[in-house]
C-alpha positions as CSV (number, residue, x, y, z in Angstrom):
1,X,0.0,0.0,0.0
2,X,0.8,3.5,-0.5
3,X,0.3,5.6,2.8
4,X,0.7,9.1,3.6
5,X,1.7,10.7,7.2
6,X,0.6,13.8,7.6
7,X,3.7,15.6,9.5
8,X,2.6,18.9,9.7
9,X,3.9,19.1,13.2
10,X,7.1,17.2,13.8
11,X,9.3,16.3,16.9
12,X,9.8,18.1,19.6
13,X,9.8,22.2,18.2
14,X,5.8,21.3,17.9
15,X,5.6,19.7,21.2
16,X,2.8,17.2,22.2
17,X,1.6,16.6,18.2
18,X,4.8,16.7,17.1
19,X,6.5,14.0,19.2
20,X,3.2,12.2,18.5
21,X,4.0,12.2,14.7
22,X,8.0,11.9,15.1
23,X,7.3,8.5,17.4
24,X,4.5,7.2,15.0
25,X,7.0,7.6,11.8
26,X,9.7,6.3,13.8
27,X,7.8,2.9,15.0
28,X,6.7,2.2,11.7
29,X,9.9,2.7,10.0
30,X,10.9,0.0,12.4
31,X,7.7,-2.4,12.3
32,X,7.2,-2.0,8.7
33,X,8.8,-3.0,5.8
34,X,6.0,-3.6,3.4
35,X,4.2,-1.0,2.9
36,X,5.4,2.7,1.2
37,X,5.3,6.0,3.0
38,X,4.9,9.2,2.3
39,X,5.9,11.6,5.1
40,X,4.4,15.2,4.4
41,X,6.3,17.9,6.1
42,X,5.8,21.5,6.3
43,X,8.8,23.3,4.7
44,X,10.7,24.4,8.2
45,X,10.6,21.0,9.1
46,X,11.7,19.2,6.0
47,X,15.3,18.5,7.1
48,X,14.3,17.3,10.6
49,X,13.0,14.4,9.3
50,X,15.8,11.8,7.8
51,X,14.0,8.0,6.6
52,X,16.0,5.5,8.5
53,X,13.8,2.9,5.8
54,X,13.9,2.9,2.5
55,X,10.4,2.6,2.3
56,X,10.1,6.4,3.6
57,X,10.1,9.2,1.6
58,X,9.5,12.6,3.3
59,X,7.7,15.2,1.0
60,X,6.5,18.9,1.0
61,X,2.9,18.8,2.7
62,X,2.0,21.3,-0.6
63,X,2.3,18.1,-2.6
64,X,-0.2,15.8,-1.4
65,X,-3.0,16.0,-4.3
66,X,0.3,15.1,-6.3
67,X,1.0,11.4,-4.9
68,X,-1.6,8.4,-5.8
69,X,-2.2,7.3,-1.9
70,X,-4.2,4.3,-1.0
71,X,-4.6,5.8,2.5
72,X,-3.9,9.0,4.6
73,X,-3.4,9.4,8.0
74,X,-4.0,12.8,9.2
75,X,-2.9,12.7,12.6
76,X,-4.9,15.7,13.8
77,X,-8.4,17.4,13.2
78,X,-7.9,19.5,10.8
79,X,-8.0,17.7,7.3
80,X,-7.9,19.5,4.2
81,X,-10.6,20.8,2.4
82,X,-10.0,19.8,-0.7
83,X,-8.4,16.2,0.3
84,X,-10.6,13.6,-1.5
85,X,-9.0,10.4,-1.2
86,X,-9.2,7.7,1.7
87,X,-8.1,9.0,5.0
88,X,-8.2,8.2,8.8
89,X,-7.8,10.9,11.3
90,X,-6.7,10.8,15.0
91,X,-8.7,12.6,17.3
92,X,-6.4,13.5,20.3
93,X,-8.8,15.6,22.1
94,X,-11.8,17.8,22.1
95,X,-10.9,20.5,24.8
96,X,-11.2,23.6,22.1
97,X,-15.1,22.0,21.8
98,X,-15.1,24.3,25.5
99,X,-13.9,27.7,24.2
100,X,-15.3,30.8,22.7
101,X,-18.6,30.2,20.6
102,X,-16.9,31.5,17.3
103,X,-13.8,29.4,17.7
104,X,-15.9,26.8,18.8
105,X,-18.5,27.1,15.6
106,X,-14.9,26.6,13.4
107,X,-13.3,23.6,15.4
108,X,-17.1,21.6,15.2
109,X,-17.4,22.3,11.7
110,X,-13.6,21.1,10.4
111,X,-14.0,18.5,13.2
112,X,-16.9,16.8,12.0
113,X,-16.3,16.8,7.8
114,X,-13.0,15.1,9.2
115,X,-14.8,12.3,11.5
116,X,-18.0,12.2,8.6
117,X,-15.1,11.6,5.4
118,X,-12.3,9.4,7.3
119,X,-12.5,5.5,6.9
120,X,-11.8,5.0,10.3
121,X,-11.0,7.9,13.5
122,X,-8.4,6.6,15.7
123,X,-9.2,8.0,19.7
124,X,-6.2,8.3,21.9
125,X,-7.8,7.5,24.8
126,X,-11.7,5.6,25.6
127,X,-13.0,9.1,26.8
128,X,-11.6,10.7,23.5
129,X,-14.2,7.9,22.1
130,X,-17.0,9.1,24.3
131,X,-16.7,12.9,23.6
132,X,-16.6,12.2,19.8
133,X,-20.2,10.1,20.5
134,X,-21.2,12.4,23.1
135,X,-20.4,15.6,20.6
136,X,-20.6,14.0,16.4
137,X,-23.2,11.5,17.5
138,X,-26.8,11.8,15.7
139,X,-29.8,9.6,16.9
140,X,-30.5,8.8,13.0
141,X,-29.5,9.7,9.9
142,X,-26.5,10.3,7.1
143,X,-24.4,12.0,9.4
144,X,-24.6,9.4,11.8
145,X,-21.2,8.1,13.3
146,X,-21.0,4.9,14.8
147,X,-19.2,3.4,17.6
148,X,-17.3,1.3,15.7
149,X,-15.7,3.3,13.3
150,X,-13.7,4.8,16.1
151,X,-10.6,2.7,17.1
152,X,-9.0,3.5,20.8
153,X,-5.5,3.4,20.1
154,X,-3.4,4.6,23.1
155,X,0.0,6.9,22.3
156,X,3.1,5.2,23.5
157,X,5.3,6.3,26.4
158,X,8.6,6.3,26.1
């Protein structure tokens, strides 16, 4: 398969996300020899990343509508717009869905195309789960999401 990473925040200069992303990359590079990566970087962070597998390649985030992925993983909220190809997303947290109504009207909206249009949504934690129900959740309906479409996937400690 052909997978993207979506690095947008990388190692330590972008804190929480960014070690998030860094130790993802860096686990898979070790765990996975199979598959083909894409690693999409914002331009400041280009040269922190360097593939230790040759199954890495690290590319300008700008350039994403430019590779033919099987699968992205967006490992934050805020998908593109225009993406249109297969995705999952990880939902770390939803603490900005308790802020100012106008930042809060912004967040819900990018927030839910990304859990309506990903494949699957990867929570870090079971009440990560249980805020996405309690918040994305309809009774009926298109926009329905269902329990099982979100995967509890806890980040490492290292």
């Amino acid at each position: 398969m052909r997978i993207g990473i979506d690095a947008r925040f990388f190692g330590a200069k972008d804190k929480g996300l960014g070690r998030y992303t860094e130790n993802l990359i860096k686990n898979l590079e070790v765990l996975d020899n199979h598959n083909q990566y894409f690693i999409f970087l914002k331009k400041e962070r280009l040269e922190d990343y360097v593939p230790q597998n040759q199954n890495f390649k690290k590319i300008l985030f700008h350039q994403l509508r430019q590779n033919n992925l099987d699968l992205m993983h967006f490992t934050y909220f805020k998908v593109p717009f225009f993406y249109q190809g297969r995705f999952i997303v990880t939902i770390h947290d939803l603490i900005t869905s308790h802020v100012g109504i106008f930042k809060k009207i912004i967040y819900k909206l990018i927030t839910r195309r990304a859990i309506k249009k990903s494949e699957k949504i990867i929570a870090v934690s079971e009440y990560t789960k249980q805020e996405i129900l309690k918040y994305y959740h309809r009774s009926s309906g298109a926009g329905r999401i269902k329990s099982d479409k979100i995967k509890v996937i806890h980040e490492g400690v290292m």
